[in-house]
C-alpha positions in Angstrom: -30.6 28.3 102.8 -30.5 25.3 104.6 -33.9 24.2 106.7 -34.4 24.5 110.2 -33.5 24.2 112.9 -29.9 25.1 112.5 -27.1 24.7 115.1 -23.7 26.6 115.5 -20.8 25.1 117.7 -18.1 27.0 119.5 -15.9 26.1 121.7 -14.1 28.4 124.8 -11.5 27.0 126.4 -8.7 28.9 129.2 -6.4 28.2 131.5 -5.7 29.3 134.9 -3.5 32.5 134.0 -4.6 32.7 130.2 -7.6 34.6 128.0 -10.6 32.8 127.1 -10.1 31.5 123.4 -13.3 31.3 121.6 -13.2 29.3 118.4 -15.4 27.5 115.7 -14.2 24.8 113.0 -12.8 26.9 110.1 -13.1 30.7 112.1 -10.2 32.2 113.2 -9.7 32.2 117.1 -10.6 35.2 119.0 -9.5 35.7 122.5 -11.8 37.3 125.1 -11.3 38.8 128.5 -13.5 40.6 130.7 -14.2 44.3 129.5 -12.4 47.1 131.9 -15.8 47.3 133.6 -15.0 44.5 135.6 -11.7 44.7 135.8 -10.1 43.5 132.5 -7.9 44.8 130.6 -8.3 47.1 128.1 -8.0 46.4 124.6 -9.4 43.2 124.0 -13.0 41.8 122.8 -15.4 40.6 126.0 -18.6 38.4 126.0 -20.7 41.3 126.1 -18.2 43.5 123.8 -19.1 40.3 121.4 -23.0 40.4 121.8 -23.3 44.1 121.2 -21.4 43.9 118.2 -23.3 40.8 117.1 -26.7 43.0 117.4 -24.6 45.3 114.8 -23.4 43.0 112.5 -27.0 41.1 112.5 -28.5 44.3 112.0 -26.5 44.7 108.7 -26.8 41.5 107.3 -30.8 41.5 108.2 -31.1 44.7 106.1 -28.6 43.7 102.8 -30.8 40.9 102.6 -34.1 42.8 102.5 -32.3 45.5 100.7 -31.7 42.6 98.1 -35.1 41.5 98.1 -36.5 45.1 97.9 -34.5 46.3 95.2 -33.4 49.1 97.3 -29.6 50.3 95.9 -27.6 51.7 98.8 -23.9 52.3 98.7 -22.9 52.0 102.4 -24.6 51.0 106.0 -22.8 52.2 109.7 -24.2 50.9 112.8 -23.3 52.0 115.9 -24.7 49.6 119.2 -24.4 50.3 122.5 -25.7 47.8 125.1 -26.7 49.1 128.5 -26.0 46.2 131.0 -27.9 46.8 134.4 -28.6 45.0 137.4 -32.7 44.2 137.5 -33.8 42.1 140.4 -30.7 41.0 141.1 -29.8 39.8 138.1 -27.4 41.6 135.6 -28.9 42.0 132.2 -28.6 43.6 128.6 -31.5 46.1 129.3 -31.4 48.0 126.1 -29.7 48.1 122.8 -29.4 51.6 121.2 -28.5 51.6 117.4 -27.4 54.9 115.3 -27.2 53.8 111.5 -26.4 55.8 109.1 -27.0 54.9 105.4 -25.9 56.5 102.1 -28.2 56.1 99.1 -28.0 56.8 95.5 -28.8 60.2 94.9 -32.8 60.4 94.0 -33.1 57.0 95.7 -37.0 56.9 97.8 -35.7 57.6 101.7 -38.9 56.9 102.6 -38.8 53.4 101.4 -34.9 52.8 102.5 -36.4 54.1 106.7 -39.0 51.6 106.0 -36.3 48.8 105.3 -33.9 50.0 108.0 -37.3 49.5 111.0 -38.0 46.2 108.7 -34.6 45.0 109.5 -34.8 46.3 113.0 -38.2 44.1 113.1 -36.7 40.7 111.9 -33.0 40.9 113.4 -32.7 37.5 114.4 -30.0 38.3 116.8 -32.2 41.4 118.7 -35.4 39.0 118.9 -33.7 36.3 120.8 -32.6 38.8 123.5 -34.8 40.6 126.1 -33.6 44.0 126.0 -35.3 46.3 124.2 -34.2 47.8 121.0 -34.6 51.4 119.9 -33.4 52.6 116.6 -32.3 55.8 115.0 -31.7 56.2 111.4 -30.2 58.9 109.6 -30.1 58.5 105.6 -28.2 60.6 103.1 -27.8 60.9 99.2 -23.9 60.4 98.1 
């Protein structure tokens, strides 16, 4: 790993009549509209489409790495986000991240030590700890 601090650069750039293209020296491009919620179309990703599913995608990577580290063996990891945008003193907000994982284990694997990795995960999520809203977690872990 490479020592702190570290920076990331994007770049979003539009036109007039055009969707927002979001992109980053050797990413692929992603265009971005706003969700259907304020009137965008449907079918595309939106800024707060992409920061709910960066809470998800976080929340993975965060727990393979202390999986790693734990020498926990799991064979798959789900996350489900959902972001609750609200409108608190006037200002619209992420209020609250809810996230439904669901993890399959090895069959006689400790459960009790893979819930403890999953909240450890939720704990150190570099993504959920640089935002306000609150995050709540529900596990749900299963033998293959």
């Amino acid at each position: 790993m490479q020592g702190f601090p570290h920076r990331y650069q994007t770049t979003a750039s539009a036109t007039a009549s055009s969707h927002v293209a979001i992109s980053s020296a050797g990413l692929p491009t992603l265009n971005s509209t706003p969700p259907p919620e304020f009137g965008g179309p449907e079918g595309n990703w939106s800024p707060e489409t992409l920061l709910v599913a960066s809470v998800a995608d976080c929340f993975i990577l965060t727990f393979k790495a202390i999986a790693g580290a734990s020498k926990l063996d799991w064979q798959e990891l789900t996350c489900d986000a959902n972001g609750t945008l609200d409108r608190v003193g006037g200002v619209m907000k992420f209020t609250r991240m809810d996230l439904a994982v669901t993890l399959t284990v090895p069959a006689g694997t400790d459960q009790a030590k893979a819930d403890k990795l999953l909240h450890k995960a939720e704990q150190v999520c570099l993504v959920t700890n640089s935002l306000s809203a609150e995050c709540h977690l529900e596990t749900s872990i299963s033998e293959a």
